[in-house]
DRENVOFI-504916 format. One line per field, with one value per residue: residue in three letters; z, y, x of N, C-alpha, C in turn. Coordinates in pm, 1 decimal, padded with zeros to 6 digits. Atoms other than C-alpha are relative to their C-alpha. Last residue first. Layout:
<recs>
residuo <- c(ala, ...)
n.Z <- c(Z, ...)
n.Y <- c(Y, ...)
n.X <- c(X, ...)
ca.Z <- c(Z, ...)
ca.Y <- c(Y, ...)
ca.X <- c(X, ...)
c.Z <- c(Z, ...)
c.Y <- c(Y, ...)
c.X <- c(X, ...)
</recs>
This chain:
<recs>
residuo <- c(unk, unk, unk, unk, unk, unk, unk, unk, unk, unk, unk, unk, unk, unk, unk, unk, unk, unk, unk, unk, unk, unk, unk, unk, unk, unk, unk, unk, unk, unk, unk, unk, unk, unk, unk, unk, unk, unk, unk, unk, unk, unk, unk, unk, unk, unk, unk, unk, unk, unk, unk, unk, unk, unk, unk, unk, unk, unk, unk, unk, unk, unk, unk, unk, unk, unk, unk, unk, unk, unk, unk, unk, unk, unk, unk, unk, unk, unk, unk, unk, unk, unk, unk, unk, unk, unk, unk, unk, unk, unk, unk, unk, unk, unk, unk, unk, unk, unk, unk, unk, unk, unk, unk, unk, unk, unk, unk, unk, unk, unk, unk, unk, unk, unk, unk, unk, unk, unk, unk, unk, unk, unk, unk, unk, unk, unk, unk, unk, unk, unk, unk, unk, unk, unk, unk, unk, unk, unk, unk, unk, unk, unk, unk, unk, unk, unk, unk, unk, unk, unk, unk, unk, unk, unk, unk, unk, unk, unk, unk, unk, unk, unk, unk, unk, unk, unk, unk, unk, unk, unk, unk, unk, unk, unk, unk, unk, unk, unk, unk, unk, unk, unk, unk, unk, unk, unk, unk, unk, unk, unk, unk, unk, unk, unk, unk, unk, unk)
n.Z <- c(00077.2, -00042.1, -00032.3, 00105.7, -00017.0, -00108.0, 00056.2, 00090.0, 00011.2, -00084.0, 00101.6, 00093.4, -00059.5, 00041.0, 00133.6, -00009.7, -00076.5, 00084.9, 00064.6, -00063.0, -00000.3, 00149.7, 00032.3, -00076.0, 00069.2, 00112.4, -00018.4, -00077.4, 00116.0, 00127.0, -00013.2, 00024.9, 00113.0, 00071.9, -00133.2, 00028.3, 00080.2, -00063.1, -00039.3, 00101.0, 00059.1, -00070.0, 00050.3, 00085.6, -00060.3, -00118.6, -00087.1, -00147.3, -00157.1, -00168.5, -00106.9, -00091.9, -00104.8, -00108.4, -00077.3, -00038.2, 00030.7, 00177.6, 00120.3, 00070.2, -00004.4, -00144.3, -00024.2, -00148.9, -00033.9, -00008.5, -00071.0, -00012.4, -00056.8, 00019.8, -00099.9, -00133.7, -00055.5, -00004.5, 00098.4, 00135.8, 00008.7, 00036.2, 00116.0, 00015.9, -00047.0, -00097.3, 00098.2, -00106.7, -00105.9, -00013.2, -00117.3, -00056.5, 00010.1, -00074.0, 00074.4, -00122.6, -00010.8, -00108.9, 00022.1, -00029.5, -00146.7, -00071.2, 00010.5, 00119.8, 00044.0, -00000.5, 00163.7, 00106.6, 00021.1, 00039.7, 00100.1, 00092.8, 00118.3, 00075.9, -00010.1, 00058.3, 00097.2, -00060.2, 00058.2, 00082.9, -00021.4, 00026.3, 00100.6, 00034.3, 00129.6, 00064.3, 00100.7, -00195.1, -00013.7, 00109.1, -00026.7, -00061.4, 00077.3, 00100.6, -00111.5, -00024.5, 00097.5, -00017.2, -00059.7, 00023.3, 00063.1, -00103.4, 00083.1, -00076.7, 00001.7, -00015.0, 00125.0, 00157.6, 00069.8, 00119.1, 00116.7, 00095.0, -00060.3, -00011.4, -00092.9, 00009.8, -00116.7, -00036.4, -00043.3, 00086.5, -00020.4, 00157.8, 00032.1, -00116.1, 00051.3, -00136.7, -00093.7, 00100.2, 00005.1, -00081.6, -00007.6, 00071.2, 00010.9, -00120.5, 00077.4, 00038.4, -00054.3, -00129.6, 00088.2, 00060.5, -00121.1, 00047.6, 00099.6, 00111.5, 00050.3, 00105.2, 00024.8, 00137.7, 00017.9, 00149.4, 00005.9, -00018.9, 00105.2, 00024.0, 00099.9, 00140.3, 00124.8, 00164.2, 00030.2, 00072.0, 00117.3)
n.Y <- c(-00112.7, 00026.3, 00090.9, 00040.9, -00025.9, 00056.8, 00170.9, -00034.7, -00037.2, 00083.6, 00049.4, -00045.4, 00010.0, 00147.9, 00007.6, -00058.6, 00092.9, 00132.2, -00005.8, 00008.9, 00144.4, 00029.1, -00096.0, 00074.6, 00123.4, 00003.6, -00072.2, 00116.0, 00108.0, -00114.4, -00034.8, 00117.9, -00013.9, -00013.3, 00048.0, 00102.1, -00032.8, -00051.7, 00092.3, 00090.3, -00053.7, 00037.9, 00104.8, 00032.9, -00023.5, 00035.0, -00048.3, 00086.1, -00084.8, 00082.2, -00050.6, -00091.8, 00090.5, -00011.8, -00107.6, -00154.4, -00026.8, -00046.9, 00061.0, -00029.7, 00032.2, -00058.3, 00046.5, -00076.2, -00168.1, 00006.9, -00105.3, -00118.1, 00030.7, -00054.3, -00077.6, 00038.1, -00104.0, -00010.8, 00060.2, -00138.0, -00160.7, 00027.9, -00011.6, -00126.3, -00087.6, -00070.6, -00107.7, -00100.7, -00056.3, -00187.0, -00067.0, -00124.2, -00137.7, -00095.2, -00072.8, -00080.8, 00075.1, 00019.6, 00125.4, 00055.1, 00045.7, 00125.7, 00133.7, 00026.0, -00069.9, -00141.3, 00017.4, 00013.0, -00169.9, -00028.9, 00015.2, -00028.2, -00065.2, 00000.6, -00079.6, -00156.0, -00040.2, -00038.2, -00126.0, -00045.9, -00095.8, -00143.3, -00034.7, -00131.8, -00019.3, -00036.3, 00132.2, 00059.2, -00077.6, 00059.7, 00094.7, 00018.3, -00081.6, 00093.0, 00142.8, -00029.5, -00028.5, 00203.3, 00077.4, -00052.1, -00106.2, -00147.4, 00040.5, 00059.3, 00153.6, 00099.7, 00023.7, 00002.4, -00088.6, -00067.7, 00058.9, -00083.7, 00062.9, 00141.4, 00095.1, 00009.5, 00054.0, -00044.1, 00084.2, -00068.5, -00178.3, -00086.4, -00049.8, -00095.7, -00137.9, -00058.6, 00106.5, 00058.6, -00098.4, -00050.0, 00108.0, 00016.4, -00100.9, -00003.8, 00118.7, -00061.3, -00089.8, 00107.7, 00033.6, -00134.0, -00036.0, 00093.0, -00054.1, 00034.2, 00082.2, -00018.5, 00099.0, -00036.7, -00060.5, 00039.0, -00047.3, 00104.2, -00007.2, 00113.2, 00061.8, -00033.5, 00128.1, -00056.4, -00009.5, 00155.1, -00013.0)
n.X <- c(00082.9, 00122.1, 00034.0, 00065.7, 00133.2, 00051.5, 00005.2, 00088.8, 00124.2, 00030.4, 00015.2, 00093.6, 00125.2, 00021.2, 00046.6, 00185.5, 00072.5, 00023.8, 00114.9, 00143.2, 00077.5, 00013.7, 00139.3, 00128.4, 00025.8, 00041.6, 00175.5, 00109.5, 00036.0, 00085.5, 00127.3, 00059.3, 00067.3, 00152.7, 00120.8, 00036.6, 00115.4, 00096.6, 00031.4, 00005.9, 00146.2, 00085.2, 00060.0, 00080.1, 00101.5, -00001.7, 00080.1, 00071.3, -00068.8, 00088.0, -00043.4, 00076.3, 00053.8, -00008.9, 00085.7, 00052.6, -00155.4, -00036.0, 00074.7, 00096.3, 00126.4, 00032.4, 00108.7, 00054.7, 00049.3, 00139.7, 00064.1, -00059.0, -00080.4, -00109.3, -00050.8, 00078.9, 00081.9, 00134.8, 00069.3, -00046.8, 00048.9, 00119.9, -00011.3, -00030.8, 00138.7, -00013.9, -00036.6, 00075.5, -00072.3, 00041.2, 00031.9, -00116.4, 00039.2, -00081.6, -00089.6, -00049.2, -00165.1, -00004.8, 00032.6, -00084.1, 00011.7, 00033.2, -00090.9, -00002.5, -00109.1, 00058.9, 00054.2, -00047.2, -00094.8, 00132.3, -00031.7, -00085.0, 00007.2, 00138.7, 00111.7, 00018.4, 00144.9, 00044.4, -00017.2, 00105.1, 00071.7, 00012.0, 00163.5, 00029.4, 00038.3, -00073.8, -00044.3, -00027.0, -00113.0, -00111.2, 00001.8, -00171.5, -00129.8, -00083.7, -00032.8, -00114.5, -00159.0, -00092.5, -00123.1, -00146.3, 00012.7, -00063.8, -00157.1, -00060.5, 00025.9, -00065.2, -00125.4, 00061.2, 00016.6, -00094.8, 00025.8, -00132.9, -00144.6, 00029.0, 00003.0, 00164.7, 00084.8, 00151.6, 00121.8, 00110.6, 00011.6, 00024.8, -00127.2, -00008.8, -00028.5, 00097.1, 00158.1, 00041.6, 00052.3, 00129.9, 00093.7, 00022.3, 00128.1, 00069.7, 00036.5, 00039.1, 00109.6, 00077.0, 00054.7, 00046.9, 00118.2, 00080.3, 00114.9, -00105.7, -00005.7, -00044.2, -00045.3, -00084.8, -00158.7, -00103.3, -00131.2, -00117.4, -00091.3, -00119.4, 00047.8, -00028.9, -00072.5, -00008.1, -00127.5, 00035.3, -00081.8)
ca.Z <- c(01186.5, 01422.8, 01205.4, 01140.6, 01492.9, 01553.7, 01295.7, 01447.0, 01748.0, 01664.0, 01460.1, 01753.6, 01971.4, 01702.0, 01722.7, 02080.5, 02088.3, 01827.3, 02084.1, 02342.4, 02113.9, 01983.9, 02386.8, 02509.3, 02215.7, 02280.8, 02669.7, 02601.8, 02317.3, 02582.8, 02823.3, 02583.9, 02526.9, 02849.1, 02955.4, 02602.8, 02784.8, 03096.3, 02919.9, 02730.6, 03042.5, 03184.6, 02888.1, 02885.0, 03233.3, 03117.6, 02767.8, 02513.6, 02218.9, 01841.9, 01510.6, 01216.5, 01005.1, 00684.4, 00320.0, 00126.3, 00012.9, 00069.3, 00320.1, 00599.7, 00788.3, 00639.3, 00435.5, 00289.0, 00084.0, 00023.8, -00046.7, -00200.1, -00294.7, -00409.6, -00299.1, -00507.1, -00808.3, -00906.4, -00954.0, -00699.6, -00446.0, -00604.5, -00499.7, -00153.4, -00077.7, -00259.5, -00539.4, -00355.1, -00609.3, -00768.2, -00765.0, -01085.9, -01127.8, -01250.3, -01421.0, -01258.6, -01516.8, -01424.2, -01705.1, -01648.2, -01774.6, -02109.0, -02153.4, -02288.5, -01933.9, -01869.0, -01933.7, -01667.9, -01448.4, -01446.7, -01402.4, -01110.9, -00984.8, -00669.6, -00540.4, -00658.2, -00425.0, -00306.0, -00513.7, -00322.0, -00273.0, -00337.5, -00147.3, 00027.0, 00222.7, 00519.0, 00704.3, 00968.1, 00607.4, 00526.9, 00878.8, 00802.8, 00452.5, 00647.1, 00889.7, 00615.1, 00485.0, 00855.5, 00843.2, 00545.1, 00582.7, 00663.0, 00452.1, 00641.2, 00503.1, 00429.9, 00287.6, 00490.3, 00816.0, 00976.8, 01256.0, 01614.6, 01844.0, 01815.5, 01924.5, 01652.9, 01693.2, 01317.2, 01314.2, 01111.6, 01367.0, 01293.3, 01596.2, 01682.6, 01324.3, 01473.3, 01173.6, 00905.2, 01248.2, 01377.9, 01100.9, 01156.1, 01511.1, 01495.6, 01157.8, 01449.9, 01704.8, 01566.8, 01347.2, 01649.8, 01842.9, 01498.6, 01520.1, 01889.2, 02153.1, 02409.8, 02706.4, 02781.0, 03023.9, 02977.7, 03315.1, 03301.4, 03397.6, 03586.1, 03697.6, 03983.5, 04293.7, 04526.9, 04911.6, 05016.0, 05261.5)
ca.Y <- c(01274.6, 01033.8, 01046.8, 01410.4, 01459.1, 01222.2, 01347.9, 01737.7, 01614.5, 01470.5, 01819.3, 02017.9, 01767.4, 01830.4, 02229.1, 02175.8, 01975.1, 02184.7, 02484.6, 02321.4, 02260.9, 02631.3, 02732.3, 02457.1, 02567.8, 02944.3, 02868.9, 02644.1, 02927.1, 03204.1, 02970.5, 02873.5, 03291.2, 03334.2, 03074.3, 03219.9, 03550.1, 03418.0, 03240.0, 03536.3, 03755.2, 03471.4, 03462.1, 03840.3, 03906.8, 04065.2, 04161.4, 03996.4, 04231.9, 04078.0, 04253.1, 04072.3, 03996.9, 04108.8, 03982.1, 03962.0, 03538.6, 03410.0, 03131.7, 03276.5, 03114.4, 03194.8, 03041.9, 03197.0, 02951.2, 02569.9, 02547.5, 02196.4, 01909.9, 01933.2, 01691.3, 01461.6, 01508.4, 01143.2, 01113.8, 01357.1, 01152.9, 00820.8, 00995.5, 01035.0, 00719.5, 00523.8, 00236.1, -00093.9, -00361.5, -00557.5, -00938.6, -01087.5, -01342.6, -01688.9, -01799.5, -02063.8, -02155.8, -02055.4, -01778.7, -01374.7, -01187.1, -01039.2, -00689.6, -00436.0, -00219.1, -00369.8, -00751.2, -00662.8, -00489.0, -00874.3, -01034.0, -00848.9, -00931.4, -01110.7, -01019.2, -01266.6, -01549.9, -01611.8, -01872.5, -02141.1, -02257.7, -02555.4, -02826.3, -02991.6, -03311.9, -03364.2, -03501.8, -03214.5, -03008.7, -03271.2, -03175.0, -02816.0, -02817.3, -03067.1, -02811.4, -02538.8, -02680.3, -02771.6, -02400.1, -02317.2, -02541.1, -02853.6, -03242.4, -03316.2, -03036.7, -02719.9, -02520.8, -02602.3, -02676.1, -02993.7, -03053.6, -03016.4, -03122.9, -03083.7, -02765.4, -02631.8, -02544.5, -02567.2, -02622.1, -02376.0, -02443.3, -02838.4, -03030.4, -03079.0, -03237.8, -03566.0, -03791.2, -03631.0, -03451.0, -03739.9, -03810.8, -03486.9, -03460.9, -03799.9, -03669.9, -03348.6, -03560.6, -03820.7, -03469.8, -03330.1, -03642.5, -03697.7, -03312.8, -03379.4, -03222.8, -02903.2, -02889.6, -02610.7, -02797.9, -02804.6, -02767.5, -02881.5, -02698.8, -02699.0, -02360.1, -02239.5, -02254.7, -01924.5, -02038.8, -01926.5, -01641.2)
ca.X <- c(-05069.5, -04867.6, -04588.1, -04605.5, -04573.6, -04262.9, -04090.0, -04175.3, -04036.1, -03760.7, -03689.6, -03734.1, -03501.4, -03212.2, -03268.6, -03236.2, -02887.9, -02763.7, -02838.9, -02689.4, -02393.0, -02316.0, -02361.4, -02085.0, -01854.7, -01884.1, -01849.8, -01519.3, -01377.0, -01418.1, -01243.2, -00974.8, -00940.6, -00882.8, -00639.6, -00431.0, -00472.1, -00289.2, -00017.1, 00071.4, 00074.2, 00308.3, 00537.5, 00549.9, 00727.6, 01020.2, 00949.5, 01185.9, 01229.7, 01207.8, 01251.3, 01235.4, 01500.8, 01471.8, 01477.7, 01717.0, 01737.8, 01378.5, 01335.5, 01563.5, 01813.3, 02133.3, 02437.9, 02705.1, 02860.9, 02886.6, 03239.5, 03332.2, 03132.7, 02772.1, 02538.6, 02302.2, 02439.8, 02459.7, 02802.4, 02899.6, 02678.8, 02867.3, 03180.9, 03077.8, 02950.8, 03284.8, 03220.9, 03195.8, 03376.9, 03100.9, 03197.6, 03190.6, 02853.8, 02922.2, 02613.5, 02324.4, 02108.3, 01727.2, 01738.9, 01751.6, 01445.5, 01552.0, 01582.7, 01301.5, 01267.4, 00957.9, 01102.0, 01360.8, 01152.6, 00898.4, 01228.9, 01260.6, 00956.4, 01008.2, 01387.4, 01676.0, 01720.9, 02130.7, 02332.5, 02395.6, 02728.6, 02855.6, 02836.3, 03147.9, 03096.3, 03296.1, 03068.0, 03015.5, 02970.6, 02696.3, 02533.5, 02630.0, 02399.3, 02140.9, 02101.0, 02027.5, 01807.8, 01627.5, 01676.0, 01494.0, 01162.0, 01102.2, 01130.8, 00777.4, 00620.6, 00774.7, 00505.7, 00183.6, 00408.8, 00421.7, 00129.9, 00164.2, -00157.2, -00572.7, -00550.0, -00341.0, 00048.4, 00185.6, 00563.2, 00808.2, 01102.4, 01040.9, 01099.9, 00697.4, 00678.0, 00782.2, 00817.8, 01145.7, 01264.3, 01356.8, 01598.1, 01751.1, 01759.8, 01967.5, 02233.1, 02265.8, 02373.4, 02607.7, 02725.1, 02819.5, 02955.5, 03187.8, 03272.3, 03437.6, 03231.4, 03304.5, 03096.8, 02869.8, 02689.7, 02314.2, 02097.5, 01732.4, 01441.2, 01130.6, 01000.1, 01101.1, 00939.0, 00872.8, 00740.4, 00390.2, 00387.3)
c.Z <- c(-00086.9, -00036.1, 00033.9, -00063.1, -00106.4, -00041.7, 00071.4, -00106.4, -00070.6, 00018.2, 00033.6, -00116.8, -00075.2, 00039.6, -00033.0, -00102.8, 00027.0, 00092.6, -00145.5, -00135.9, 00098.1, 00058.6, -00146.8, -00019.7, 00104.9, -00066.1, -00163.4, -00069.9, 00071.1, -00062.3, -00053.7, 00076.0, 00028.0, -00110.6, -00075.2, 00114.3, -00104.6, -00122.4, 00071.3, 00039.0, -00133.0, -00030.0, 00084.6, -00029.2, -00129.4, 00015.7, 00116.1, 00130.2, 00088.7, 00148.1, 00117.6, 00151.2, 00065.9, 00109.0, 00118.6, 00041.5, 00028.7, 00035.5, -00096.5, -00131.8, -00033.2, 00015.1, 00097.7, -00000.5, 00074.2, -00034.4, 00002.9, 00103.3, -00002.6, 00095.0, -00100.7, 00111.4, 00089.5, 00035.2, -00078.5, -00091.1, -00103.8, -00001.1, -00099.3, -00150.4, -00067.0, 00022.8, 00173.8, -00086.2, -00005.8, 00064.4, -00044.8, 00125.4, 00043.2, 00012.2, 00140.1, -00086.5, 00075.4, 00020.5, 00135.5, 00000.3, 00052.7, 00083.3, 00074.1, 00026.6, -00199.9, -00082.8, -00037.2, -00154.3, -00092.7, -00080.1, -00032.0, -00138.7, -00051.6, -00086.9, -00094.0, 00035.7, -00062.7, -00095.6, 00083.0, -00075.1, -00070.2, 00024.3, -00018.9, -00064.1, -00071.5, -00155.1, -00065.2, -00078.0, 00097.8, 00027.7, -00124.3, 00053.7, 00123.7, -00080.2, -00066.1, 00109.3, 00025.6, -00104.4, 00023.5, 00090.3, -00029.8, -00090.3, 00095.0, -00027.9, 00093.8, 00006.8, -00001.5, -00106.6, -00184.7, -00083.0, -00094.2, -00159.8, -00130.6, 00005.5, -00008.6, 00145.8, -00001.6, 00107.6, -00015.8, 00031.5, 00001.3, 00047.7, -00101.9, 00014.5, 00100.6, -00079.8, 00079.4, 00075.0, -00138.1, -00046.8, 00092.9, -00062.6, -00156.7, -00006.2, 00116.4, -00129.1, -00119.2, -00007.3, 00031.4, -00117.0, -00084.7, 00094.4, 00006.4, -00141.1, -00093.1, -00042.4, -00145.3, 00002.2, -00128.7, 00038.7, -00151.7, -00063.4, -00008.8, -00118.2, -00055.9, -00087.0, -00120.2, -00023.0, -00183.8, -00050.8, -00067.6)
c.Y <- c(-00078.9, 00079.4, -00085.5, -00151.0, -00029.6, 00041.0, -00050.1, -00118.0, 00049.7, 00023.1, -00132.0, -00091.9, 00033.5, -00052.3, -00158.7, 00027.8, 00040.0, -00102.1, -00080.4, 00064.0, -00032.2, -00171.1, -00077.1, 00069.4, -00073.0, -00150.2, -00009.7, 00055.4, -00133.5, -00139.5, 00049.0, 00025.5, -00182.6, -00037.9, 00058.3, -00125.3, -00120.9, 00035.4, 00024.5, -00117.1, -00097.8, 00063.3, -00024.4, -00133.0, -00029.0, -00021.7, -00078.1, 00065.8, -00127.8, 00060.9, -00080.9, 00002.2, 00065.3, -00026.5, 00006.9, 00010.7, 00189.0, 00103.0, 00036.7, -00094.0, 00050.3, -00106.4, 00110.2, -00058.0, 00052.0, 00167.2, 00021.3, 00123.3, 00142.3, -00004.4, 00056.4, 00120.5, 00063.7, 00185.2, 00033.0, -00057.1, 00100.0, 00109.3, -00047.0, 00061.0, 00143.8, 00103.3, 00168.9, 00181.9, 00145.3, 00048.4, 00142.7, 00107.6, 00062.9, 00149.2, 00024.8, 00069.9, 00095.0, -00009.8, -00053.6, -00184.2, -00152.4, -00060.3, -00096.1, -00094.7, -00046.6, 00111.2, 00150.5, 00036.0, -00047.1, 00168.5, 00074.8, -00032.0, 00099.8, 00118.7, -00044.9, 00050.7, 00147.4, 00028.2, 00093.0, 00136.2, 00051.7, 00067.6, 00151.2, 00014.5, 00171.8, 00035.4, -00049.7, -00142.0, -00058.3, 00046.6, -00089.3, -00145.2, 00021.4, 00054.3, -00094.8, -00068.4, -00021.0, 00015.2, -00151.0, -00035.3, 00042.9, 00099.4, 00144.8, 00048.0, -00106.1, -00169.4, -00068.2, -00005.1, 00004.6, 00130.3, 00071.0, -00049.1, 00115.7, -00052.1, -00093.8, -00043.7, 00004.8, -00023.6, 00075.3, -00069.1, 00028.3, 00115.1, 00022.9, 00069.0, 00068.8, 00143.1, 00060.5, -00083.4, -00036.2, 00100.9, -00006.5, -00086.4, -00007.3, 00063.0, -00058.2, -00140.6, 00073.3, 00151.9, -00114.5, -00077.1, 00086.8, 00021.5, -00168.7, 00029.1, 00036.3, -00171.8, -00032.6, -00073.3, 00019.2, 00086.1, -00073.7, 00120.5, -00082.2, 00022.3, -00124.9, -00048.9, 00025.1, -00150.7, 00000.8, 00022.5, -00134.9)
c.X <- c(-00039.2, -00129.6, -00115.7, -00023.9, -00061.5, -00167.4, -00097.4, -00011.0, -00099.6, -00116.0, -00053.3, 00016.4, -00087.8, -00173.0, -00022.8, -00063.4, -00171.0, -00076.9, -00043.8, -00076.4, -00115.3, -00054.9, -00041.5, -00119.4, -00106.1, -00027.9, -00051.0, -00135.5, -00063.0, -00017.2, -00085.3, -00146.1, -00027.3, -00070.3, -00108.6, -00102.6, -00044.2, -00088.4, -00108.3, -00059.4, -00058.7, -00143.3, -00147.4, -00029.5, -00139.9, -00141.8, 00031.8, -00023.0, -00064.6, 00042.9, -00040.0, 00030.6, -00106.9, -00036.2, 00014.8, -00069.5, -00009.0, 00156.1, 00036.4, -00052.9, -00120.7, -00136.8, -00077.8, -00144.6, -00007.8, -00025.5, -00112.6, -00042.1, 00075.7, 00122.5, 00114.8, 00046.0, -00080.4, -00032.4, -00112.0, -00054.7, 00019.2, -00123.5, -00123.5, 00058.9, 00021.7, -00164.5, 00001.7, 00088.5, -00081.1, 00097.0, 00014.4, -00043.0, 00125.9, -00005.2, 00118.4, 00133.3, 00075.9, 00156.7, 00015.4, -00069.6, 00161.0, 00026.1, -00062.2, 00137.3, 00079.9, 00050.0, -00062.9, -00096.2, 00080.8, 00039.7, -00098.5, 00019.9, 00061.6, -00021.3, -00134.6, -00151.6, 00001.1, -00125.5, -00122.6, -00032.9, -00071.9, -00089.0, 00062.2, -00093.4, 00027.9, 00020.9, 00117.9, 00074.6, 00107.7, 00138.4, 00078.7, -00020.8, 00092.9, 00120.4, 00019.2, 00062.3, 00078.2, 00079.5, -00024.2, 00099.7, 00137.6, 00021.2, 00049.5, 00181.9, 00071.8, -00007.7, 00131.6, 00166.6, -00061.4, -00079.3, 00126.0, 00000.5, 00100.8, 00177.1, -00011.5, -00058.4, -00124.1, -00084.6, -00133.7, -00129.4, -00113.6, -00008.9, -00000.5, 00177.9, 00026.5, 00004.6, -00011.2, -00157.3, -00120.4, -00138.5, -00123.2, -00091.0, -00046.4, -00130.6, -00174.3, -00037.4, -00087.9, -00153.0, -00061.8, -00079.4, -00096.1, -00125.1, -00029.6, -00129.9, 00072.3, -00001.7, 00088.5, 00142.4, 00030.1, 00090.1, 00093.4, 00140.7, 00121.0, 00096.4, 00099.3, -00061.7, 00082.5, 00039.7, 00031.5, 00203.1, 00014.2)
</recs>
C-alpha cells in the first residue's frame, strides 16, 4: 500500500483586518497586477507562459475595474455610479422604430415602479380573470367519450402480439436487405463487366 499525500497547500486564517490593511493589500495586488499578467482573472495561458488578455491589456478587464472602484471606496473616495450597459442594438430598434438612438450623455433615469404580474396579464390579455367555466378534456366541445373496458389479462396478450409483429417486421427487414444487398452485387458486377469490355 503506498501512503496518500496531499497536495501542497497553505492554510489562510480567516482573520479580521482593519480597512487600512485592506486597502494596503488590495492598492499592492493592484500595482502588481499592472506587470505580472498571471494575476489578471482574464489571463492568456499559452505554452510559452501567461500573457495579458487581448481586450484588457495590462490595465485588465471588468473586475480589476471593479477592484480599483472598492480600492478607491477603501480610500474613501466616492465614485459615482455607473450607469449599467444598454443591450447591443438597441439603438439600431430605436432608429427602426423612427426614434432617435439615445446619446452618450449620461441622463437621470426615474425608477420604474414594478407594475403587478397579474394585472399586466389583464393588460395584455394574456389570461382571463375570473370564472373559467366548465372545462373538459376533449378537443372538440360535444363530442363523445369513448368507450373503454379493461380486460383482465389484456396487457400481456398485447405485449405478446406486439413481440410478434417486431419479429415479423425483423424477418421482413432482414429479407428486403439481402435482397438490396444482391441487387447491389449484380450491378458491381455488371460495372465491372462493361469495364473490362
Amino acid at each position: 500500500m503506498y501512503a496518500e499525500t496531499l497536495a501542497p497547500h497553505r492554510h489562510i486564517s480567516s482573520q479580521s483586518i482593519s480597512i487600512q490593511e485592506a486597502s494596503a493589500i488590495l492598492d499592492k495586488y493592484l500595482a502588481n497586477s499592472q506587470t505580472h499578467p498571471h494575476l489578471h482573472p482574464d489571463a492568456l495561458i499559452t505554452p510559452s507562459g501567461t500573457s495579458f488578455s487581448a481586450q484588457g491589456g495590462p490595465t485588465g478587464g471588468v473586475v480589476l475595474h471593479n477592484l480599483r472602484r472598492v480600492a478607491a471606496g477603501l480610500r474613501g473616495d466616492y465614485l459615482e455610479p455607473e450607469p449599467t450597459p444598454e443591450p447591443e442594438g438597441e439603438d439600431q430598434d430605436q432608429q427602426q422604430n423612427g426614434r432617435a438612438p439615445k446619446s452618450g450623455k449620461k441622463t437621470a433615469v426615474a425608477p420604474e415602479e414594478w407594475q403587478d404580474m397579474s394585472e399586466f396579464e389583464r393588460e395584455e390579455g394574456m389570461i382571463e380573470v375570473g370564472e373559467v367555466g366548465d372545462r373538459t378534456n376533449f378537443v372538440q366541445e360535444g363530442g363523445e367519450a369513448p368507450e373503454l373496458e379493461a380486460v383482465a389479462g389484456e396487457g400481456k396478450k398485447r405485449a405478446q402480439e406486439d413481440e410478434e409483429d417486431g419479429k415479423l417486421d425483423k424477418a421482413a427487414r432482414k429479407k428486403a436487405k439481402k435482397a438490396k444487398d444482391k441487387e447491389f452485387r449484380a450491378q458491381k458486377e455488371r460495372s465491372r463487366a462493361e469495364k473490362s469490355a
